[in-house]
C-alpha positions in Angstrom: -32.8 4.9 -1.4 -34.2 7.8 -3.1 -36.7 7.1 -6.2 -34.2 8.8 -8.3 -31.6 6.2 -7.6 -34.3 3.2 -7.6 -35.0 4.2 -11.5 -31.8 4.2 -12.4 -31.0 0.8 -11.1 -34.0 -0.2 -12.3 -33.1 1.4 -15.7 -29.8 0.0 -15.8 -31.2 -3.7 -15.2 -33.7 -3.7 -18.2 -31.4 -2.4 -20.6 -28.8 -5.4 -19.9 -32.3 -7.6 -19.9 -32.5 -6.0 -23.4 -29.1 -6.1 -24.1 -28.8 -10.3 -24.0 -32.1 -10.9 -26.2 -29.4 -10.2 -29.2 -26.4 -8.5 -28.4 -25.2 -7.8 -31.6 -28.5 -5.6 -32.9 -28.8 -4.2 -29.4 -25.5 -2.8 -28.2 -26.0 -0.2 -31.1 -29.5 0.9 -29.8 -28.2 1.2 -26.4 -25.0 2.6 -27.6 -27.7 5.6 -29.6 -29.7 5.8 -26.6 -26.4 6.7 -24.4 -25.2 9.3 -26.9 -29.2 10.8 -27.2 -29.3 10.8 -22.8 -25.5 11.8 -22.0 -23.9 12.5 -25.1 -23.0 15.7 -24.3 -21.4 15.1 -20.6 -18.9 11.8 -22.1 -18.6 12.6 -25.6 -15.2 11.2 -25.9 -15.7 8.0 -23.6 -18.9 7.0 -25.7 -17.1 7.5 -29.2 -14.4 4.7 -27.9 -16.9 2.6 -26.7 -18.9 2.9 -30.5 -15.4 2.5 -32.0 -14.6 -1.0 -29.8 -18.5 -2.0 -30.3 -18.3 -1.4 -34.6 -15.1 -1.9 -35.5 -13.9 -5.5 -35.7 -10.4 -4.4 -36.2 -10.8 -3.0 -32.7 -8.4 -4.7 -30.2 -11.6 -4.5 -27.5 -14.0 -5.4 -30.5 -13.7 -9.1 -29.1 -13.2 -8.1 -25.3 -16.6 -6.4 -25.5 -18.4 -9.8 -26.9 -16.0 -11.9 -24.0 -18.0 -9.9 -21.4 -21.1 -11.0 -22.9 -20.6 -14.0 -23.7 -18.5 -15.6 -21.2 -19.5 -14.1 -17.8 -22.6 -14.9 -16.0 -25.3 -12.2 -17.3 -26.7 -12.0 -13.7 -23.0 -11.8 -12.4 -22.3 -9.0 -15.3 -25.7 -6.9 -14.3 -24.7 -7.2 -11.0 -21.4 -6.1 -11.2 -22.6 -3.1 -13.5 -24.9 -2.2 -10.9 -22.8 -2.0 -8.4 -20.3 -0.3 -9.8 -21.9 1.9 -11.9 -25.0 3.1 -9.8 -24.0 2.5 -6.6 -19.9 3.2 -6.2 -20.4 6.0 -9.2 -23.4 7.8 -9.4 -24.2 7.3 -5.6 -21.3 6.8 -3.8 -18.8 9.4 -5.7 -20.8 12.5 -5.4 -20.9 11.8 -2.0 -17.2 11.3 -1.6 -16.8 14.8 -2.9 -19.4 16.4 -0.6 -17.6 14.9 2.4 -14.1 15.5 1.1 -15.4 19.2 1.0 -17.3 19.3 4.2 -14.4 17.8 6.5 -11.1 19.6 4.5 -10.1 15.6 4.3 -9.1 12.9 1.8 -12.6 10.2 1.2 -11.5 7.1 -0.4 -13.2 5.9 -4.0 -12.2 2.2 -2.3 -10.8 0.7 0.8 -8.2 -1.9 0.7 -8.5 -4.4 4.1 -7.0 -7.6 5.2 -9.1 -10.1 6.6 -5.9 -12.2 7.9 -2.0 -11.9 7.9 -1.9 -15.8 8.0 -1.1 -17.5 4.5 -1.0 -21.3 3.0 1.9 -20.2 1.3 5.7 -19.1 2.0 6.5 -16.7 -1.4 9.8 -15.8 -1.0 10.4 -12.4 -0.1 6.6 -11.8 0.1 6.4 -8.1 2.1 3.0 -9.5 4.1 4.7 -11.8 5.7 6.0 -9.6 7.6 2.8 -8.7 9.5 3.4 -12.8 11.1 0.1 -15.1 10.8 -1.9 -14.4 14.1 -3.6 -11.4 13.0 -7.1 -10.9 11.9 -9.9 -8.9 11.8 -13.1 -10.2 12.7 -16.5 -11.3 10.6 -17.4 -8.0 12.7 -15.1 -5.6 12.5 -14.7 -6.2 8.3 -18.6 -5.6 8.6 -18.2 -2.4 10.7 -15.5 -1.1 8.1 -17.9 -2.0 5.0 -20.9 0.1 7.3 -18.6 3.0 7.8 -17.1 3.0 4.4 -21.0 2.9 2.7 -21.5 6.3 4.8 -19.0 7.9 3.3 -19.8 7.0 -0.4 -17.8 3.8 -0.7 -19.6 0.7 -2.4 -15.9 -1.0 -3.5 -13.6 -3.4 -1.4 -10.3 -4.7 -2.3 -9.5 -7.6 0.0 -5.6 -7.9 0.1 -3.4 -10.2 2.7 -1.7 -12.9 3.9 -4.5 -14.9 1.8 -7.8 -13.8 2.2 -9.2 -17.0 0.8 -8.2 -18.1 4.8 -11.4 -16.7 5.0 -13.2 -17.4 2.6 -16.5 -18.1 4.4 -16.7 -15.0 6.0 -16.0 -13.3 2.6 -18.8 -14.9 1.3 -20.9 -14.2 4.3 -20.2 -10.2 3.5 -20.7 -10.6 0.3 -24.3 -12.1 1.1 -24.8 -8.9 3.9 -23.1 -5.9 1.7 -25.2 -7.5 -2.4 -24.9 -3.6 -3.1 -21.0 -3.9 -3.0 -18.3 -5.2 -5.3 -16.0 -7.0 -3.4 -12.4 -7.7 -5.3 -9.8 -9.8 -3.7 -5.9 -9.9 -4.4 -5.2 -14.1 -4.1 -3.0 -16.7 -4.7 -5.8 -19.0 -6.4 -4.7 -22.2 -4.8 -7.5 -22.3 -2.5 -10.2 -21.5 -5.5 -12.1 -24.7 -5.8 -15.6 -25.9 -7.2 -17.6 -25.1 -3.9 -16.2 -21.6 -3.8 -16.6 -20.9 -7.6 -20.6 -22.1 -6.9 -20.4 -19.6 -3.8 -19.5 -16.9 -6.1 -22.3 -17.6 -8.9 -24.3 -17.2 -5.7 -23.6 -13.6 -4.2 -22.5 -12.3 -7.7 -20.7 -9.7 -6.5 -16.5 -11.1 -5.7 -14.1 -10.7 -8.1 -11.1 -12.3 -7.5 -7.5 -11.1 -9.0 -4.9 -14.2 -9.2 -0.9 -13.3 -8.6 1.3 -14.9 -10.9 4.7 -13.9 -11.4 5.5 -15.4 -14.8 4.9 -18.8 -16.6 5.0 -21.9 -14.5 9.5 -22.0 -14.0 9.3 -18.6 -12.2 6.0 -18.8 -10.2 6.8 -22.4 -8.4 10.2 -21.0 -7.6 8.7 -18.3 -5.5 5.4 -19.9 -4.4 6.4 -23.2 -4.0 6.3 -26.8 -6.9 3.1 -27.3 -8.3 1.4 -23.7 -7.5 1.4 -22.6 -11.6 -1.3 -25.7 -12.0 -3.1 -25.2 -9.1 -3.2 -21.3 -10.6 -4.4 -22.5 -13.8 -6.7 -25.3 -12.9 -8.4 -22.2 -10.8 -8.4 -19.9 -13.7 -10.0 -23.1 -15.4 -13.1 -23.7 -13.0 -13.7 -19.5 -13.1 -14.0 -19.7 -16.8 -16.2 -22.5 -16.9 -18.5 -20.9 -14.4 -18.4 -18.0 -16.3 -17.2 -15.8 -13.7 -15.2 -12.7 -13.6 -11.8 -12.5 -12.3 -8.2 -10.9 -13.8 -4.5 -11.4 -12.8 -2.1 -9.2 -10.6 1.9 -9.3 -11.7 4.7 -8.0 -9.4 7.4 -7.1 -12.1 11.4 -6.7 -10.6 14.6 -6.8 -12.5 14.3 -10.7 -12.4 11.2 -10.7 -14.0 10.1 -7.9 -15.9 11.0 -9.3 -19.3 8.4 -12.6 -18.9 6.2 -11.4 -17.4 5.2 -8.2 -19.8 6.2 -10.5 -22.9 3.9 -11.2 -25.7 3.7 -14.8 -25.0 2.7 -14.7 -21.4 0.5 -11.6 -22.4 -1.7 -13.6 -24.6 -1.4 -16.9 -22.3 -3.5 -14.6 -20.0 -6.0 -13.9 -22.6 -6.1 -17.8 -23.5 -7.1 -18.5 -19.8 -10.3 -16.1 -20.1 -8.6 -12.8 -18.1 -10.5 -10.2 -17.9 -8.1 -7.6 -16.5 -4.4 -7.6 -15.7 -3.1 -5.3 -12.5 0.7 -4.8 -12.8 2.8 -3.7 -9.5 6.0 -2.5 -9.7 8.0 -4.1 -6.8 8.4 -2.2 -3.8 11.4 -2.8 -1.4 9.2 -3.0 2.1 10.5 -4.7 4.8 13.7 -5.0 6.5 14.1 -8.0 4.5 13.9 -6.7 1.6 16.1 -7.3 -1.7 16.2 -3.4 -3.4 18.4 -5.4 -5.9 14.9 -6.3 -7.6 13.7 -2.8 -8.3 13.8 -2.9 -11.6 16.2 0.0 -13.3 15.1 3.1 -15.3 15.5 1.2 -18.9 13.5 -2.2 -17.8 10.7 0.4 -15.7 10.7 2.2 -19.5 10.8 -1.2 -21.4 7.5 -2.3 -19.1 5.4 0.8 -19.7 6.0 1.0 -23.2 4.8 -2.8 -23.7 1.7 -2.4 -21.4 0.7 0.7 -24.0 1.1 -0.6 -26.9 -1.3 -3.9 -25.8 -3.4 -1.8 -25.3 -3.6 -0.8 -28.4 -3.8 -4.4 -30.3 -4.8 -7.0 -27.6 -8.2 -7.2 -26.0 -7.4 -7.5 -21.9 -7.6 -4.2 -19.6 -4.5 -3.4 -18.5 -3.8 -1.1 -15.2 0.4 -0.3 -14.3 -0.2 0.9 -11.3 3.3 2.9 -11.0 3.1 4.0 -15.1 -0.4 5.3 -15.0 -0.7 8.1 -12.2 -1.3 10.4 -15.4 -5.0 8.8 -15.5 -5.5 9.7 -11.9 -3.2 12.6 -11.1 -0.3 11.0 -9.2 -0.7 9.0 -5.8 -3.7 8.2 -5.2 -3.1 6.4 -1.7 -3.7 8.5 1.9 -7.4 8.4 1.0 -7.3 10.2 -2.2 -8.8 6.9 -4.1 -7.6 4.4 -1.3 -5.8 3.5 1.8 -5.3 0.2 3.4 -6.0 -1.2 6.7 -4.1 -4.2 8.2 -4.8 -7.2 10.1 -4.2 -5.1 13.4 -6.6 -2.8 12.4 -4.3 -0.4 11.6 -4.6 2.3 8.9 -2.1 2.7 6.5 -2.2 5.4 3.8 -1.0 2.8 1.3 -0.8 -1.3 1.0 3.2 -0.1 0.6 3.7 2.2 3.2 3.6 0.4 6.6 3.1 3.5 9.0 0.1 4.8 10.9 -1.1 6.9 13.5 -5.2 5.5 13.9 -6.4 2.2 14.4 -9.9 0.8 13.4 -10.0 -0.4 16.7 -9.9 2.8 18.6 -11.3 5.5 16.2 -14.1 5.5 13.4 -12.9 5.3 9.8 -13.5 9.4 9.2 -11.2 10.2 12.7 -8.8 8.4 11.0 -9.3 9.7 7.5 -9.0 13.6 9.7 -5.3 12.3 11.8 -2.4 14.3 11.1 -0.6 10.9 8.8 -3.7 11.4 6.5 -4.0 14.9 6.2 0.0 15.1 6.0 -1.2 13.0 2.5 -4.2 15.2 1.9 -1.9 18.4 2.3 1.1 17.3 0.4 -0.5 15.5 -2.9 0.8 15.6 -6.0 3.8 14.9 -4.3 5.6 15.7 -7.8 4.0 17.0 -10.7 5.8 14.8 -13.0 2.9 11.5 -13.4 6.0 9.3 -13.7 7.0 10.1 -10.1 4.5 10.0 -8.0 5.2 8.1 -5.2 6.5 9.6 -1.4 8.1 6.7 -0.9 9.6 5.1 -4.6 10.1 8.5 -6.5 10.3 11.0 -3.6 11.7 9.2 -1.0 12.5 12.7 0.7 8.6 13.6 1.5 8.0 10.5 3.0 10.4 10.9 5.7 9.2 14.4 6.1 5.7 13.0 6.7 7.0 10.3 8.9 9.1 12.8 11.2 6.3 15.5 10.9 3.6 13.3 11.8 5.2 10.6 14.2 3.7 7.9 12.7 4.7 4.2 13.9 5.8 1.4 12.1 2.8 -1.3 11.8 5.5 -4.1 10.9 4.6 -5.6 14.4 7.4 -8.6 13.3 10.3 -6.4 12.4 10.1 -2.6 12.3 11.2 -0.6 9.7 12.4 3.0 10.2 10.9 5.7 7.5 14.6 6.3 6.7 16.0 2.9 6.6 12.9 2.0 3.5 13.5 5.6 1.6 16.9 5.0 2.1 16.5 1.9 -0.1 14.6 4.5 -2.7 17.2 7.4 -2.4 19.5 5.9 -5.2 16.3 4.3 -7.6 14.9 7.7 -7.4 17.9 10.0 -8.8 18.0 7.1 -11.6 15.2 7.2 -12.5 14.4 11.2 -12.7 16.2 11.5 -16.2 14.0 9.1 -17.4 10.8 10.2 -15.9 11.5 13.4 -17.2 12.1 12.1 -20.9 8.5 10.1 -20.7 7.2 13.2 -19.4 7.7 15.4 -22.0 6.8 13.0 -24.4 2.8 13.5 -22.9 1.2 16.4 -24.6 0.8 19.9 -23.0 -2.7 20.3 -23.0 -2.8 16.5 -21.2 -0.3 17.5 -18.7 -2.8 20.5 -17.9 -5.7 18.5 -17.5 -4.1 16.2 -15.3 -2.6 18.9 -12.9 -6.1 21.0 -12.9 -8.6 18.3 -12.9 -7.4 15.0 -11.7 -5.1 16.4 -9.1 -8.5 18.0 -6.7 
């Protein structure tokens, strides 16, 4: 670690030490002390932050004090560290440098699961389709975490079957990899007082609880008596004063309760801290494209997540309605890419296709494979941000990729055919075109521009 680095961590550390002798009187001096030392690089970033900091009337004027307050200062410090220093200032110049160097997507995060296997049966969950046998070893995660720190990445997103199977091994990690921020995508159920202790402890796991809708609507899917196992664990993270948010899975069935007001400011009661909504994706040969949710419900969902925004103190990410903020899709390596319980790399958590395997080449080899520079090559696959998807909203380039490339199914239970899933996207995507178009041209010319020239490299 270079001294450079080593001061700014160090720097970073005493002003939250600062910070939490009186927060009020001191996020202003640091708040001065930002504008005086990079003022000039995020002038725009650091007037919103003044705004949410001064402004009671703020809808993050509260969110700001929740941080404080309610999570674990040496949870929050070390989070901030990590993320900031470490995955940012360390870790994403260095992502460039080697994006440059080897003509090849470098992820800003890597998205692995530990296990396929599950405590629960969701109906129509997409990972069960993987079966429950599979895992990757203590070893093997650590080798991907190693690799991944070489090429700039300080940022894991554990996803599944339930990767609180593992939770012991997760911690372990945790323990090896303290420079990392680990996030995990979880059911909850299996989030207990031992675990929540475990977490004080390393500092560094964030988990992100699915729900699909008040307490009706997610025991239907996940089974009786799952909603109060959710909220009892939502219950032991607030009272440890740890992190964690919620992931959603909107469809036609639920879109309307589960972006409502209500259940909106339910997750605010419960202590969130972020909120990651997923459009529904019809993977799988089992899958029910019935549930893709049409143009005017897509619409109706976008238009409530920005106007919370606006009013309601939780950070909200729509992963499908957002690609504006990071120029289109970001999966192939661009920000992410996932790799399964087989070890096998997938371009994106929805995309089950691959052509490398953790197993039998090194994370760059597979980063450099013709799947990932077909990705690489081919992104933005639309420059309209309310289409960027191969697979949802351009159905057409993800077959080309697939035929192009010959890239296998990783669905080792029942595999799918490239043209039998975008054949489930062909009709959605000439739907929802009109209306893309109208949201479109709805985002100012100078902000299309800067997303097509900078956030597009």
């Amino acid at each position: 670690m270079s001294v450079s680095t080593t001061l700014k961590k160090f720097g970073l550390e005493q002003a939250f030490n600062y910070l939490y002798k009186d927060p009020e009187k001191h996020m202003r001096t640091l708040l001065s002390w930002a504008d005086k030392y990079a003022g000039k690089m995020y002038p725009h970033q650091l007037a919103q932050v003044r705004e949410a900091v001064e402004n009671p009337d703020h809808p993050f004027y509260g969110y700001i004090r929740h941080l404080i307050n309610d999570v674990d200062r040496d949870v929050f410090k070390t989070i901030a560290v990590n993320f900031f220093i470490n995955e940012n200032m360390i870790g994403w110049p260095k992502q460039l440098e080697l994006k440059e160097k080897y003509g090849c997507n470098i992820p800003w995060t890597i998205l692995l699961d530990p296990t396929s296997a599950c405590n629960l049966h969701c109906t129509g969950c997409w990972a069960a389709e993987y079966g429950n046998r599979l895992n990757l070893s203590y070893d093997e995660i650590d080798d991907i975490i190693r690799q991944g720190k070489e090429l700039g990445v300080y940022m894991y997103i554990y996803t599944g079957g339930e990767p609180l199977v593992r939770k012991a091994d997760l911690i372990r990690l945790c323990e090896k990899h303290d420079d990392c921020i680990f996030l995990c995508f979880t059911n909850g159920t299996l989030i207990d007082e031992q675990f929540a202790e475990d977490m004080l402890r390393v500092k560094n796991f964030v988990p992100a609880i699915s729900l699909e809708g008040m307490e009706e609507a997610t025991d239907f899917r996940r089974g009786d008596g799952v909603f109060a196992k959710v909220i009892r664990a939502m219950d032991i993270l607030h009272e440890k004063k740890l992190a964690y948010g919620i992931s959603c899975c909107y469809t036609s069935a639920n879109y309307d309760s589960i972006t409502s007001e209500e259940y909106y400011d339910m997750m605010i009661a419960k202590g969130a801290y972020f909120v990651w909504y997923f459009h529904y994706m019809p993977v799988g040969n089992d899958a029910a494209p019935e549930l893709m949710p049409n143009p005017e419900q897509r619409e109706t969902v976008y238009r409530r997540i920005r106007d919370y925004r606006t009013r309601k103190p939780l950070f909200a990410m729509d992963f499908q309605n957002d690609a504006e903020f990071v120029g289109g899709c970001i999966a192939g390596g661009r920000r992410y890419f996932h790799i399964n319980a087989n070890g096998d790399m997938d371009p994106c958590v929805f995309v089950h296709y691959s052509d490398s395997n953790i197993r039998e080449k090194t994370i760059l080899e597979g980063l450099r494979s013709p799947l990932f520079q077909a990705y690489h090559d081919g992104q933005p696959f639309n420059e309209n941000m309310f289409q960027p998807c191969p697979m949802l909203e351009n159905p057409q380039k993800l077959r080309g990729i697939i035929e192009k490339t010959g890239a296998r199914s990783t669905d080792l239970q029942s595999p799918e055919s490239a043209e039998h899933l975008c054949g489930k996207c062909d009709h959605y995507a000439d739907c929802w075109k009109p209306k893309a178009d109208q949201l479109w041209s709805e985002i100012p010319e100078e902000r299309k521009q800067y997303v097509l020239e900078v956030n597009t490299k």
